[in-house]
C-alpha positions as CSV (number, residue, x, y, z in Angstrom):
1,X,0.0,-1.9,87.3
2,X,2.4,-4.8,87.3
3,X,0.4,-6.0,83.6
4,X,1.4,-2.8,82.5
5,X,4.3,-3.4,83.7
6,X,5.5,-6.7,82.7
7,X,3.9,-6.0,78.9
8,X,6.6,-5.0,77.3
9,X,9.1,-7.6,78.0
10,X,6.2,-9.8,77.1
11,X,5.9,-8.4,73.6
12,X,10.0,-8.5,73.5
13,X,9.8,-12.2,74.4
14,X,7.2,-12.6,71.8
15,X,9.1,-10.8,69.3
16,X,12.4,-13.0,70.0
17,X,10.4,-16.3,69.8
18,X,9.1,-15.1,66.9
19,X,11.8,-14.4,65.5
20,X,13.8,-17.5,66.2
21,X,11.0,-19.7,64.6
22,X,11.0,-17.9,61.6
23,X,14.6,-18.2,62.0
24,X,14.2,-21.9,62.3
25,X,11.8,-22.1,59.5
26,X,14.0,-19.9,56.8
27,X,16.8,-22.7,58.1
28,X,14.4,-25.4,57.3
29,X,14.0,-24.1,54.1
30,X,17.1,-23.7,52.8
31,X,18.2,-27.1,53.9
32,X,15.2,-28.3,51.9
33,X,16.2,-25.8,49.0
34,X,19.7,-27.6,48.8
35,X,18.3,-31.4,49.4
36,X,16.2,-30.7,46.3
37,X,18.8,-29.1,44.1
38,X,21.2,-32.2,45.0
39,X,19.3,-34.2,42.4
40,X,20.1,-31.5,39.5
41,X,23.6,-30.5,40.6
42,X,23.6,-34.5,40.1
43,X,22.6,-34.6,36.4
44,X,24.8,-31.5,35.6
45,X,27.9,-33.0,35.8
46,X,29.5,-34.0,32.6
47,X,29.6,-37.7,32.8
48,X,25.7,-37.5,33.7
49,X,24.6,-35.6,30.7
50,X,27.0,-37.9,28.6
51,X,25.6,-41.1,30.0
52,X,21.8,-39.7,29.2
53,X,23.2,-38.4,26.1
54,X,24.0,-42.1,25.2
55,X,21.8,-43.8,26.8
56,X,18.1,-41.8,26.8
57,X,16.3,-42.8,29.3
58,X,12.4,-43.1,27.0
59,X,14.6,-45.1,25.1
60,X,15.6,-47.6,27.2
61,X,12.3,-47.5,29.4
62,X,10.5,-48.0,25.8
63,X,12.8,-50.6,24.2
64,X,13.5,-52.0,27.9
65,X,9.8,-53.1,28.4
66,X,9.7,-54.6,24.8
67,X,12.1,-56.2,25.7
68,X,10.8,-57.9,28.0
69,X,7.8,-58.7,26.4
70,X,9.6,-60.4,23.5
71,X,11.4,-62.8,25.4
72,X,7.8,-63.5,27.7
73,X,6.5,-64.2,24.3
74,X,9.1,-66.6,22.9
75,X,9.9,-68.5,26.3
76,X,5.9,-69.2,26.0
77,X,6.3,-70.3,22.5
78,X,9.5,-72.5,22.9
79,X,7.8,-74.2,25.7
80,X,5.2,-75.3,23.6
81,X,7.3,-76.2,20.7
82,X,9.7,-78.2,22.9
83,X,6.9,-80.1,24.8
84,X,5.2,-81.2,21.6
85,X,8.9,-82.2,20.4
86,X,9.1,-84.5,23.2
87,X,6.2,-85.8,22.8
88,X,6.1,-86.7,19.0
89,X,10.1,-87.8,19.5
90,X,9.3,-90.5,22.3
91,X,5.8,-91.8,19.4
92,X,8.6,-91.6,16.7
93,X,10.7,-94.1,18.3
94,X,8.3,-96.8,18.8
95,X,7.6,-96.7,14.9
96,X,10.9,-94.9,13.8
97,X,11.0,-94.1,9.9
98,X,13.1,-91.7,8.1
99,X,10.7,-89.8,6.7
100,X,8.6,-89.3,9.8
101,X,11.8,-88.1,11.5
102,X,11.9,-85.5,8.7
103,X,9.3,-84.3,8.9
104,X,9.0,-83.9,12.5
105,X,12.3,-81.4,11.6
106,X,10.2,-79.3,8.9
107,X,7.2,-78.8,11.4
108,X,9.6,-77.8,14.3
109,X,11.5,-75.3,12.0
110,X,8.4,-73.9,10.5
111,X,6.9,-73.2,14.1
112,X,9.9,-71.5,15.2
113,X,9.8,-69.5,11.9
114,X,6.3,-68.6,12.7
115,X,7.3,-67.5,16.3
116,X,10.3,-65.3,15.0
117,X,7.9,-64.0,12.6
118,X,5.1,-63.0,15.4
119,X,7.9,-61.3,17.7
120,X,9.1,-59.2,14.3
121,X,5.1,-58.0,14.3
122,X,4.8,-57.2,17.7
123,X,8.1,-54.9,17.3
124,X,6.2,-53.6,14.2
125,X,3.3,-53.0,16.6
126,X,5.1,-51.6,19.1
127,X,6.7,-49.1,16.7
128,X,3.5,-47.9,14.9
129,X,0.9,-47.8,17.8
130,X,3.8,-46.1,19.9
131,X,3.7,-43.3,16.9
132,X,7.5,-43.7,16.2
133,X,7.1,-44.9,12.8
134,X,3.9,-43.8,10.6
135,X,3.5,-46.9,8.1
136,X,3.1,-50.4,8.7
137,X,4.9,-51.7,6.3
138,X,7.7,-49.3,6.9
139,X,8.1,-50.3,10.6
140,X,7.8,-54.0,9.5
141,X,10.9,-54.1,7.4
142,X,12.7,-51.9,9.9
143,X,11.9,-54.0,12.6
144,X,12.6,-57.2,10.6
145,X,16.0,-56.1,9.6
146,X,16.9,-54.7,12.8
147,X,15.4,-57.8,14.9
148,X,17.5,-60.1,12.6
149,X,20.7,-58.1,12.9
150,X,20.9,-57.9,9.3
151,X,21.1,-53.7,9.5
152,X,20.9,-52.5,5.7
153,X,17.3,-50.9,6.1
154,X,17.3,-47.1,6.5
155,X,17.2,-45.7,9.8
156,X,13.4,-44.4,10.0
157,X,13.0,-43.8,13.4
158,X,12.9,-40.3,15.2
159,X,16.4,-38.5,16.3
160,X,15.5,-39.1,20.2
161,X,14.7,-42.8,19.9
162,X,17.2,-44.2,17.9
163,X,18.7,-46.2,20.5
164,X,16.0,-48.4,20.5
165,X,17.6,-49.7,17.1
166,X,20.3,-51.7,19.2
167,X,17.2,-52.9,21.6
168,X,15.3,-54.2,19.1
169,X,19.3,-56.5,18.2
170,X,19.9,-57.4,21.4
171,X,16.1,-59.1,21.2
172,X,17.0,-60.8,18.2
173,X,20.4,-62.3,19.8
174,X,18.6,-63.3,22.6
175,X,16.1,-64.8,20.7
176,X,17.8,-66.4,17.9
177,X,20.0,-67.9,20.3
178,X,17.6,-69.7,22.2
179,X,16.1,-71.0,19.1
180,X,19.5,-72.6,18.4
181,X,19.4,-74.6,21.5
182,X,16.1,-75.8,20.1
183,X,17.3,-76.5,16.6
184,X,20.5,-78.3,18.4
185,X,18.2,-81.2,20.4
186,X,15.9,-81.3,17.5
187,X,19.0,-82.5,15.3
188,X,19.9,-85.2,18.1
189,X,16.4,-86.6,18.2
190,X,16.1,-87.0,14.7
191,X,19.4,-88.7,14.6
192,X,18.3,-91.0,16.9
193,X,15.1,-92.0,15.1
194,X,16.9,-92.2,12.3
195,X,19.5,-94.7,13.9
196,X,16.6,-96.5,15.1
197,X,15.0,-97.1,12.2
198,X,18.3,-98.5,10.2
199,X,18.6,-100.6,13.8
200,X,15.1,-102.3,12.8
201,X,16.1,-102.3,9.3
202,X,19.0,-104.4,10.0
203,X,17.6,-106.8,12.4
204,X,15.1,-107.4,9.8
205,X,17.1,-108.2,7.3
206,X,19.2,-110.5,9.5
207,X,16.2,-112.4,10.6
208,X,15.3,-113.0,6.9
C-alpha cells in the first residue's frame, strides 16, 4: 500500500531528473554549438577573408615547404663548395701562381652555377609533379625567370596558386645572396694568392 503510494512522486522525481539532464545536456550542446562556430564567425570577418584572399593558405603551405627545401639544398651545397675553397686556397699558397688562383675562381663560379641551376630544376620539379604546370619545359623557364627575379616570362600558373610566383623570388634572393658572400671571400683569397705569388716573384728577382 505505501509502494502504491509513494509511486507517483517516484515517477515525478524521475520525470524532473530527467528532465534536468536533458536540460543539462541541450545546455551542453549549445555551448559546444557556439565553441565550434567561433572558428567560422573568426574567418568571416572582413580582414580574415582579405588576409586569405592575399595570402592563400595551399599557396603558402606549398611554396612554404619549397622553400625550405631550397635553402636545405643550397646550405648543403655551399658547405661543400666553401670547404673545398679552403682547402685548395691554403695548397695554393704554398705554390701560389696566377693562373692557379684563376682558375680556382672559374671552378668555384661554375659549381655555384651548377647549384643555382639544380635548385631552378627542383622548382621545375616541384611545379610539374605537383600538376600546376603541364610541360617541362614550360615550368622550367617559368621557374628560372621567376627564381632569378628576372619576371618577363608569362604567368602560367593556375588562378589559386599564383602567389607562389613571389615564393619561388624570395628563394632566389635568399639564395643569390648567400652565393654573394661566397663569391665575396673567394675574391679575397684569390687576391691573396695572387699577392703571394708577385711576393715570390719579387724576392726572386732581388736575390738574382
Amino acid at each position: 500500500m505505501l509502494n502504491q503510494r509513494l509511486q507517483p512522486f517516484a515517477i515525478t522525481a524521475a520525470a524532473a531528473l530527467g528532465g534536468s539532464m536533458l536540460a543539462e545536456r541541450a545546455a551542453a550542446a549549445s555551448e559546444t554549438a557556439t565553441i565550434e562556430a567561433v572558428p567560422r564567425e573568426i574567418a568571416q570577418l572582413p580582414l580574415i577573408q582579405q588576409i586569405s584572399e592575399v595570402l592563400p593558405t595551399a599557396d603558402l603551405l606549398f611554396g612554404g615547404g619549397m622553400l625550405i627545401v631550397i635553402l636545405f639544398i643550397h646550405a648543403t651545397c655551399i658547405r661543400f663548395a666553401t670547404n673545398r675553397l679552403v682547402r685548395r686556397s691554403k695548397s695554393l699558397l704554398d705554390h701560389p701562381k696566377y693562373w692557379r688562383a684563376d682558375l680556382m675562381m672559374g671552378e668555384t663560379v661554375l659549381l655555384l652555377l651548377i647549384v643555382h641551376l639544380v635548385e631552378i630544376f627542383v622548382w621545375a620539379a616541384a611545379l610539374v609533379l605537383s600538376g600546376l604546370v603541364a610541360d617541362w619545359r614550360a615550368a622550367g623557364f617559368f621557374a628560372g625567370n621567376t627564381y632569378t627575379t628576372v619576371g618577363y616570362g608569362s604567368e602560367i600558373l593556375p588562378p589559386g596558386w599564383r602567389m607562389v610566383t613571389p615564393i619561388i623570388a624570395i628563394s632566389g634572393l635568399f639564395t643569390f645572396g648567400w652565393t654573394g658572400s661566397v663569391l665575396v671571400d673567394l675574391i679575397g683569397r684569390c687576391q691573396k694568392i695572387k699577392d703571394a705569388a708577385i711576393s715570390r716573384k719579387v724576392a726572386g728577382h732581388s736575390r738574382g
